[in-house]
KOLFIKOL-557834 format. One record per residue: residue number from 1; chain; x, y, z of N, C-alpha, C in turn. Coordinates in pm, whole numbers, plus 32768, in hexadecimal, padded with zeros to 4 digits. Example, Ala and Ser with C-alpha at 12.3 -4.5 7.8 and 13.67 -1.06 7.14 Angstrom:
BEGIN
NODE     n   chain    n.x    n.y    n.z   ca.x   ca.y   ca.z    c.x    c.y    c.z
NODE     1       A   8527   7DC7   830C   84CE   7E3E   830C   8528   7EB6   830C
NODE     2       A   8505   7F1F   82C4   8557   7F96   82CA   850A   8003   8313
END
This chain:
BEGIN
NODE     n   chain    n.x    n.y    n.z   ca.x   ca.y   ca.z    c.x    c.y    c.z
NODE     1       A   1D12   667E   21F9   1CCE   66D8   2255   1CF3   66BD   22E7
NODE     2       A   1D5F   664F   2319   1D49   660D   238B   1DA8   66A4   23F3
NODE     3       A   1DF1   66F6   2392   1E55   6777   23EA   1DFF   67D9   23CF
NODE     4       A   1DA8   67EA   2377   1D78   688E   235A   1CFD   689B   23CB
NODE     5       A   1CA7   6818   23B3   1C15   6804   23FA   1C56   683B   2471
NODE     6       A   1CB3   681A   24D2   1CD3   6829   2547   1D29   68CF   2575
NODE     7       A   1D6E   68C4   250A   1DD4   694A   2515   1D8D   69D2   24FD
NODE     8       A   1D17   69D1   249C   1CC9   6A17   2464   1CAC   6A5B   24C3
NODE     9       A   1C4C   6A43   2527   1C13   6A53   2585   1C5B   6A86   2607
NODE    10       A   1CC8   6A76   2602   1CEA   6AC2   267E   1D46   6B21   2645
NODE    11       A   1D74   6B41   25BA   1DB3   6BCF   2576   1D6B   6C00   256B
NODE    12       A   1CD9   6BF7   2590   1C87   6C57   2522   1C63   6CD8   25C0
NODE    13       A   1C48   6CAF   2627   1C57   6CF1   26A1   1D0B   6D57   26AC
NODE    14       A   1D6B   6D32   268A   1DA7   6D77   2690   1DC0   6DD8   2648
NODE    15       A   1D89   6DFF   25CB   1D7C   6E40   256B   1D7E   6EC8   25DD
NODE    16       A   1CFB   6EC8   2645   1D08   6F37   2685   1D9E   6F5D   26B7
NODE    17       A   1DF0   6EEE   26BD   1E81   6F47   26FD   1ED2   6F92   26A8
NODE    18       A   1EC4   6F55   2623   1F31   6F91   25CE   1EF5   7009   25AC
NODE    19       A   1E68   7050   25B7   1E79   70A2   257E   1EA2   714B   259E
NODE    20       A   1ED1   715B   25CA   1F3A   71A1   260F   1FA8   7183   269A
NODE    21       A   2028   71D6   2692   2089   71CC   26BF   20CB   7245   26E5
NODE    22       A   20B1   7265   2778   20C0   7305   27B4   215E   72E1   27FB
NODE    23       A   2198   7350   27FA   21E2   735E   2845   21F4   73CD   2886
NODE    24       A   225A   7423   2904   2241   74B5   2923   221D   74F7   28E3
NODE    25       A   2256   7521   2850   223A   756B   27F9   2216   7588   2785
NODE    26       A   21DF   74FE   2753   21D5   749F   26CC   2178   7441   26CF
NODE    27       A   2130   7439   2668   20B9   73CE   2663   20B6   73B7   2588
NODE    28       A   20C7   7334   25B4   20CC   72F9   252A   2021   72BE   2504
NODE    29       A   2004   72F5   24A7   1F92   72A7   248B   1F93   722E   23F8
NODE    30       A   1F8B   71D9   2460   1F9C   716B   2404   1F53   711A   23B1
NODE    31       A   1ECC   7132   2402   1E2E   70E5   2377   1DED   7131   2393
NODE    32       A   1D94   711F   232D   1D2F   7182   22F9   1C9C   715D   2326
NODE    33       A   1C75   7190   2364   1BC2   7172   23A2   1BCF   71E7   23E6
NODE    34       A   1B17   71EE   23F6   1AF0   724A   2476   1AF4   7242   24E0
NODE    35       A   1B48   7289   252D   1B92   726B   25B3   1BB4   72D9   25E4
NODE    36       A   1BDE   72E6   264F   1C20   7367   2698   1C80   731F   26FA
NODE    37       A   1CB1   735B   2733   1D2B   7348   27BA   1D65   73BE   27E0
NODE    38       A   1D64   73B0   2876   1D7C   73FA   28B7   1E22   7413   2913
NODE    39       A   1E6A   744F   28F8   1EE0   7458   293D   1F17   7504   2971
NODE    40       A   1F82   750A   29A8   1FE5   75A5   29FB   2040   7589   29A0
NODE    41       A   2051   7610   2996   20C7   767A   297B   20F1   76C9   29E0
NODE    42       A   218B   76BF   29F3   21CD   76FF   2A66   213D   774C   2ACA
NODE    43       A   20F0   76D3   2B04   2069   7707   2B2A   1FEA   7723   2B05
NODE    44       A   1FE7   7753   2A9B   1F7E   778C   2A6A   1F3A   76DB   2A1F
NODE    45       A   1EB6   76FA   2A38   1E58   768D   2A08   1E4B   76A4   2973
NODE    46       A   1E46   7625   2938   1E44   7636   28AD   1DF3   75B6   285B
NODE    47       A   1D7B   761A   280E   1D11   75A6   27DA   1D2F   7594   2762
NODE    48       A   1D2F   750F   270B   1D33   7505   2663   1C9C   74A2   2637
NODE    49       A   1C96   7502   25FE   1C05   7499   25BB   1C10   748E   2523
NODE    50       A   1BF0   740A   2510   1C03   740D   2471   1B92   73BC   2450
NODE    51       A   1B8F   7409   23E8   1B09   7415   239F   1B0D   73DC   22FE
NODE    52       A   1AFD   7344   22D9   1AE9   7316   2258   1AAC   7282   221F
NODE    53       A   1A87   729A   218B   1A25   7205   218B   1A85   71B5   2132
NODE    54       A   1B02   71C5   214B   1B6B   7169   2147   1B54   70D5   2198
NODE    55       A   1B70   705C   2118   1BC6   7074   2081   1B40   705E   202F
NODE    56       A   1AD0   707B   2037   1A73   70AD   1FC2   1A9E   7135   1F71
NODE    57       A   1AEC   71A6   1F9F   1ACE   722A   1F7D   1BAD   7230   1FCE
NODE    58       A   1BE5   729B   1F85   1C58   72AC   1FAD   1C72   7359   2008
NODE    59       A   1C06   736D   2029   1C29   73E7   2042   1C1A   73F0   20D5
NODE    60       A   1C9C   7414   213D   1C85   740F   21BD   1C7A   7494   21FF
NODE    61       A   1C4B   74D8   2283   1C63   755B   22AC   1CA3   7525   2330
NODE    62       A   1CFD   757C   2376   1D05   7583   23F1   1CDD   75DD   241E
NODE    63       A   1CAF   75E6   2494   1C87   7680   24F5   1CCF   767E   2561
NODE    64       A   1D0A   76E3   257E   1D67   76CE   2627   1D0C   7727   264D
NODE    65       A   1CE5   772D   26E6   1C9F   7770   274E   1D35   7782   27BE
NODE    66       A   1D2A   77D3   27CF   1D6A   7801   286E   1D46   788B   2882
NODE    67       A   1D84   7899   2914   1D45   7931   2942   1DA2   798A   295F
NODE    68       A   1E1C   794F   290B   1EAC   79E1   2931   1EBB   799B   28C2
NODE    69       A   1F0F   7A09   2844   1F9C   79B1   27CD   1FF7   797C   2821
NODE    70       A   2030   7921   27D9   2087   78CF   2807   20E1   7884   276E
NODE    71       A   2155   7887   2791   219D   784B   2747   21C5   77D6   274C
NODE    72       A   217E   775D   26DA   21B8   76BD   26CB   2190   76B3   2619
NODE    73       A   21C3   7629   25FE   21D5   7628   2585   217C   75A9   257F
NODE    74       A   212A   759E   24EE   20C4   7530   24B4   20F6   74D2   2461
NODE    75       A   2113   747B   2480   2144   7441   240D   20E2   73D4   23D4
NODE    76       A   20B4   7395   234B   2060   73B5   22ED   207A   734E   2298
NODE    77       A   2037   72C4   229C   20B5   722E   224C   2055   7251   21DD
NODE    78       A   20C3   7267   215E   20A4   723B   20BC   20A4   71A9   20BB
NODE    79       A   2033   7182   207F   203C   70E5   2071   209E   70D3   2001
NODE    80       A   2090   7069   1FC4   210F   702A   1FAA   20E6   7000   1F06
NODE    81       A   2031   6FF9   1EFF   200C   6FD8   1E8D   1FD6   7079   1E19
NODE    82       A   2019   70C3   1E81   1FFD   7120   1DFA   2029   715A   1D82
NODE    83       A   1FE9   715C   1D13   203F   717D   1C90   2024   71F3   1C65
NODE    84       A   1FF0   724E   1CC6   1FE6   72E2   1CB5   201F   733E   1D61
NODE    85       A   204E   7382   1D41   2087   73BF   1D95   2018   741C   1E08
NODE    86       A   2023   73E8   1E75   1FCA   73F8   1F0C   1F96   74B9   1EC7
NODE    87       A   1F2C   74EF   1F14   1F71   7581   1F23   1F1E   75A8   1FB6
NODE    88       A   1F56   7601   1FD5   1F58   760C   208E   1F37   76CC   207C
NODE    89       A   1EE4   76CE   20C9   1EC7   7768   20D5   1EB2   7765   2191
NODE    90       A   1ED1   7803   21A8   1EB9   782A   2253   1E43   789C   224C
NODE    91       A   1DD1   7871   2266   1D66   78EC   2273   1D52   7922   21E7
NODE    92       A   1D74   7880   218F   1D37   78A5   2103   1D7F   78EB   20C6
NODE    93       A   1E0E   7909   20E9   1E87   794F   2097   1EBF   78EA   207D
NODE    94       A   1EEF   78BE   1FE4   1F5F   7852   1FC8   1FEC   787C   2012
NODE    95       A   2014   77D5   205D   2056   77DB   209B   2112   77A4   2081
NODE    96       A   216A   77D8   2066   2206   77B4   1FFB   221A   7772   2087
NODE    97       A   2241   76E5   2065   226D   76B1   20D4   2270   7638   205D
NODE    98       A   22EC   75E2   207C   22F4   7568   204D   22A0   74FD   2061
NODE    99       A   224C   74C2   2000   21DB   7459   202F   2206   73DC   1FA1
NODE   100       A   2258   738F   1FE1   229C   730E   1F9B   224D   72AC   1FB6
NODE   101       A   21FC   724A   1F31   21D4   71D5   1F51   2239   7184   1FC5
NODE   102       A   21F9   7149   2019   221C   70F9   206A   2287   7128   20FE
NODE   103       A   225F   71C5   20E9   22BA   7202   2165   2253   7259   21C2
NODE   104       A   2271   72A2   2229   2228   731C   226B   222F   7377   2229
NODE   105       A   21D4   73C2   21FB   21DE   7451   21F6   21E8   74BC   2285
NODE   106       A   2235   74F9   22B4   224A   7544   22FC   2231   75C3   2317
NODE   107       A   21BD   7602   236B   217C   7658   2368   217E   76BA   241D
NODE   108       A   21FE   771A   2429   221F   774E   2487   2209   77EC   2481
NODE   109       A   21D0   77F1   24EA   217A   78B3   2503   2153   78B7   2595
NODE   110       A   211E   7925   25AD   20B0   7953   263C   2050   7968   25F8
NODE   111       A   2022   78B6   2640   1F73   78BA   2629   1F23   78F4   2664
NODE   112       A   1EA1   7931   2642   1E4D   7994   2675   1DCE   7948   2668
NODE   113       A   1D4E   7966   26CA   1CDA   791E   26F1   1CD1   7934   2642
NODE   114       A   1C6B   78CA   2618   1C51   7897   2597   1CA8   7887   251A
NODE   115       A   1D0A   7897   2543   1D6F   7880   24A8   1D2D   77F1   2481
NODE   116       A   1D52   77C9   2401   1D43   7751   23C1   1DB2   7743   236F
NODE   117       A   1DA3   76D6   234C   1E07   76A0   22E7   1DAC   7658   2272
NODE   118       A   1DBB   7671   2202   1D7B   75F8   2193   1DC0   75D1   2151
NODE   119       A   1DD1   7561   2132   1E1A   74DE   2102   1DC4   7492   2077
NODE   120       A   1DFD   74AA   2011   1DA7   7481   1F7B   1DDB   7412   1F3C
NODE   121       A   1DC9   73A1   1F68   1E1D   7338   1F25   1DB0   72DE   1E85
NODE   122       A   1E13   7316   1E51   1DBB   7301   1DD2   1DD0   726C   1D75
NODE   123       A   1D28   7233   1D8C   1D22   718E   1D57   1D6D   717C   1CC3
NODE   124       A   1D6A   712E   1CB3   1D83   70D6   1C0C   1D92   7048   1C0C
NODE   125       A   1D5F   7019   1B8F   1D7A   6FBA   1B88   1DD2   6F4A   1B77
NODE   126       A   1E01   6F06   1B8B   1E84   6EB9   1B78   1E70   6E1A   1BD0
NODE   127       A   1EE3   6DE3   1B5D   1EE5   6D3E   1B86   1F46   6D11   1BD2
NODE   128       A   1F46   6CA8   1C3A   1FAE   6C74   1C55   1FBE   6BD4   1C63
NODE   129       A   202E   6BB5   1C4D   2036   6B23   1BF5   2048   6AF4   1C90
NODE   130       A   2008   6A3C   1C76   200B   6A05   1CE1   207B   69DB   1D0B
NODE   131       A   2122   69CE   1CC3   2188   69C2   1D15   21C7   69EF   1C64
NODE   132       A   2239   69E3   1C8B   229D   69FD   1C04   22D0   69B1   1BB2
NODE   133       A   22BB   6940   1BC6   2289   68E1   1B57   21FA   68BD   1AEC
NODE   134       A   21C9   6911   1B1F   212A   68E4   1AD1   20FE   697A   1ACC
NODE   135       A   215F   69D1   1AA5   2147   6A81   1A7E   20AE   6A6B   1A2F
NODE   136       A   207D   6A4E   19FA   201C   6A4D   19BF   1F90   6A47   19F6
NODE   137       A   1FAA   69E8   1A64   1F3E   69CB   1ACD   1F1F   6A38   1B21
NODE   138       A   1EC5   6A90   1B48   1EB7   6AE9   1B86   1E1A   6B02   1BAD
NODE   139       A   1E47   6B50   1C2B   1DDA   6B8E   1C95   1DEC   6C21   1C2D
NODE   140       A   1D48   6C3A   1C33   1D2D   6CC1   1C20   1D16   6D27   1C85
NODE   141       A   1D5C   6DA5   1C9A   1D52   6DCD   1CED   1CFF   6E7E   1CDE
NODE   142       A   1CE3   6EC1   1D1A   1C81   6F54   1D15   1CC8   6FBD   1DA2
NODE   143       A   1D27   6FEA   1DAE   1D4D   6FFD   1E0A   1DA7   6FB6   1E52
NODE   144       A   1D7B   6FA4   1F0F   1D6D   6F5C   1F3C   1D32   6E9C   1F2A
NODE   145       A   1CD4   6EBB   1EDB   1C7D   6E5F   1EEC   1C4D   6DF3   1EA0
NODE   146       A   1C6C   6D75   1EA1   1C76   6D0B   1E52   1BDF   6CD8   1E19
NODE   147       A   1BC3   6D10   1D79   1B5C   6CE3   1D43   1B6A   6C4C   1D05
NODE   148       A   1AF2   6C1B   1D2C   1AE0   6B90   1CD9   1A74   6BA2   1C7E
NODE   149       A   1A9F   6B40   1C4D   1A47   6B34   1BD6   19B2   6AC1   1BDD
NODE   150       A   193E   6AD8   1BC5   18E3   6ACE   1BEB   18AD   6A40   1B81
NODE   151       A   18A3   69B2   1B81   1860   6957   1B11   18DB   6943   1ABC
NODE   152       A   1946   6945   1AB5   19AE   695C   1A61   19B6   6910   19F5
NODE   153       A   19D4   6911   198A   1A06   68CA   191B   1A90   6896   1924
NODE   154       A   1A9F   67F3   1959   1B04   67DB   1964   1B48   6782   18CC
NODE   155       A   1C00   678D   18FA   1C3E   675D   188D   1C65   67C9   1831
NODE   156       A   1C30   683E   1835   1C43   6886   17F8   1C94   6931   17F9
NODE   157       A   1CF3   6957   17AA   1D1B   69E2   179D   1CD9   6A53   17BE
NODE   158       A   1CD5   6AB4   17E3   1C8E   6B31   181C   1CFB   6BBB   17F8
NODE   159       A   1C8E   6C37   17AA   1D06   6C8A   17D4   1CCF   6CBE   1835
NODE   160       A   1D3F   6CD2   18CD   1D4B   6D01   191D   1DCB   6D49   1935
NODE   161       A   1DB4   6DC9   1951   1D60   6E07   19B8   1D14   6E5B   1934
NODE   162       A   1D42   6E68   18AB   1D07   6ED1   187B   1CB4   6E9C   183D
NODE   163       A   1C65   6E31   1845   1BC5   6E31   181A   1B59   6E66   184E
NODE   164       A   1B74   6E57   18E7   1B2E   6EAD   1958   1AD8   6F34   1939
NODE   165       A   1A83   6F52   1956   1A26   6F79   194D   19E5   6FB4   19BD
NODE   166       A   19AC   7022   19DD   19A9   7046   1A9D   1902   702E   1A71
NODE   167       A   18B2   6FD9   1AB5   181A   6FBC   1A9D   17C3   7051   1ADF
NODE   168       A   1745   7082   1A8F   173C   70E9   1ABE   16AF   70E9   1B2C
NODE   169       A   16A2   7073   1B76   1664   7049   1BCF   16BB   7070   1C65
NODE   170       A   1733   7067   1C57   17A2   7005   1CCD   1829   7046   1CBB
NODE   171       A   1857   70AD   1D03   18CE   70F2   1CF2   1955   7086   1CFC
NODE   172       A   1914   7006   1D41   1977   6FCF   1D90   1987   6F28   1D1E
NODE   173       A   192B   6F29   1C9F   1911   6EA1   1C60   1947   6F0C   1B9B
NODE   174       A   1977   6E7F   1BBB   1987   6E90   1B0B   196D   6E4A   1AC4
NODE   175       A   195F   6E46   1A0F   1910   6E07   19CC   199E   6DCF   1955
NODE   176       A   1994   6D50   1925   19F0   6D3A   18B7   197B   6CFC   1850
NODE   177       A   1980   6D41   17CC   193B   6CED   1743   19A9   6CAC   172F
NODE   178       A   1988   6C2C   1703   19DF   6BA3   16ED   198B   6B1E   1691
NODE   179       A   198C   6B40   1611   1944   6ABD   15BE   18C1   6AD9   15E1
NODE   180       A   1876   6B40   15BB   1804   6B65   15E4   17C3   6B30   1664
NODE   181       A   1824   6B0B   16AE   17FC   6B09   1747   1803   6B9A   1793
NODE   182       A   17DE   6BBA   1815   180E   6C24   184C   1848   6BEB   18FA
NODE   183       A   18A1   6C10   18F2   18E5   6BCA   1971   18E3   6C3C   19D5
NODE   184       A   18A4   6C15   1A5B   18AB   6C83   1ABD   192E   6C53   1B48
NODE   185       A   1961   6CB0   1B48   19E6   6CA4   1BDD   198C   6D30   1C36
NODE   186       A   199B   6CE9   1C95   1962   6D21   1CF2   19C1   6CF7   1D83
NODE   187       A   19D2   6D6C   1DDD   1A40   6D41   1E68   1A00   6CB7   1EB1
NODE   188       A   1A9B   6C6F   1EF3   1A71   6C1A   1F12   1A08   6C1B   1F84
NODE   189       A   1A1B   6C78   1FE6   19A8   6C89   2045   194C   6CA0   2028
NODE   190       A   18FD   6CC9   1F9F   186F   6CB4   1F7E   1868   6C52   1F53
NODE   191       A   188F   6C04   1F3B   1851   6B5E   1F3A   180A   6B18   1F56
NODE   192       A   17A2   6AD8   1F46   1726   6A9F   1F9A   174A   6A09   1F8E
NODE   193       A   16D6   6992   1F1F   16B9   6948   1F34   1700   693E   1E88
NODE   194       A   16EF   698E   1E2F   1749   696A   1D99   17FE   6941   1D8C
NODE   195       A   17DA   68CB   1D31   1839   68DB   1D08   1895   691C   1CD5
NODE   196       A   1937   6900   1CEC   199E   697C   1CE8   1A1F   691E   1CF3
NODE   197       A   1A7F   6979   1CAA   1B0D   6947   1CB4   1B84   69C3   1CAA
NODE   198       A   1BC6   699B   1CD6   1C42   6A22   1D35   1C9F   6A51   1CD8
NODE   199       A   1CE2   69D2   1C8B   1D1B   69EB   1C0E   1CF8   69D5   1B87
NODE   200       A   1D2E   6A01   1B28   1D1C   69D5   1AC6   1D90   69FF   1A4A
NODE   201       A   1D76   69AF   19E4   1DDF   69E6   19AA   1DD7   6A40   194B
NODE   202       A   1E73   6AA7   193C   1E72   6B23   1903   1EAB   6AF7   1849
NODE   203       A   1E35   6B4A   1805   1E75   6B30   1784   1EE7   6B88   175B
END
């Protein structure tokens, strides 16, 4: 803990920088929260507000505000962990534009006061092993978002990811039957005061 305790804490403030990247005529949106920013187009003032309860929920909107159309282009990062393909609509019309895990989607027009954009990045479940030697060992993942497992039964095989179970308390917690136990993973940021462990292994 002696680099994270310290490093932790002053990345977590910059989060506000990365999440967008304007230029004259171009603004990349790069993370996902509720936020807005404000920048010009060859003059013209130009508002983006985005609107989502990301990474609980995958569904983002943008809204542009300005007070003349104006022509610049949105560009739109596919994360990198998805195993279903993004889908992108403009004012709620599906939108044909290339949207590649782990690239921009590129989204160029004359925007008009309230256009939006919605962005559907759709969860699943899936594992990833703690290095490539120990493929077996793995973080469970829901998205974005790294579930642990809650009291765990250690020493032991698990099927993961497809034992999983979506609990019908908790959109965001899942349930595994295991030897008439019931094992709950729940994200690591709901975590309190229970015990929990990050990996475990995949049968």
């Amino acid at each position: 803990m002696a680099c994270c305790s310290g490093t932790l804490v002053q990345d977590v403030p910059d989060y506000l920088i990365g999440l967008y990247f304007a230029s004259a005529n171009t603004i990349y949106v790069n993370l996902f929260a509720a936020s807005e920013v404000r920048w010009t187009v060859n003059g013209v003032p130009v508002r983006l507000a985005q609107t989502t309860r990301y990474p609980e929920g995958g569904e983002i909107e943008l809204r542009i505000e300005v007070p003349t159309p104006v022509l610049f282009t949105v560009h739109v990062r596919i994360p990198g962990w998805l195993e279903s393909p993004a889908r992108l609509s403009v004012n709620d019309k599906p939108w044909d534009a290339p949207a590649e895990r782990g690239t921009f989607a590129s989204i160029r027009r004359s925007w008009k006061r309230n256009d939006t954009i919605q962005v559907a990045l759709p969860f699943s479940l899936r594992t990833e092993p703690v290095d490539q030697q120990h493929a077996d060992t793995v973080a469970v993942m829901w998205g974005p978002l790294m579930l642990v497992a809650l009291s765990p039964t250690p020493g032991v095989s698990l099927p993961l990811p497809q034992g999983l179970r979506r609990a019908p308390y908790n959109p965001a917690t899942f349930e595994l039957e295991f030897r008439g136990k019931r094992l709950r993973f729940t994200p690591f940021y709901a975590v309190g005061d229970q015990t929990y462990t990050n990996y475990l292994v995949r049968a």
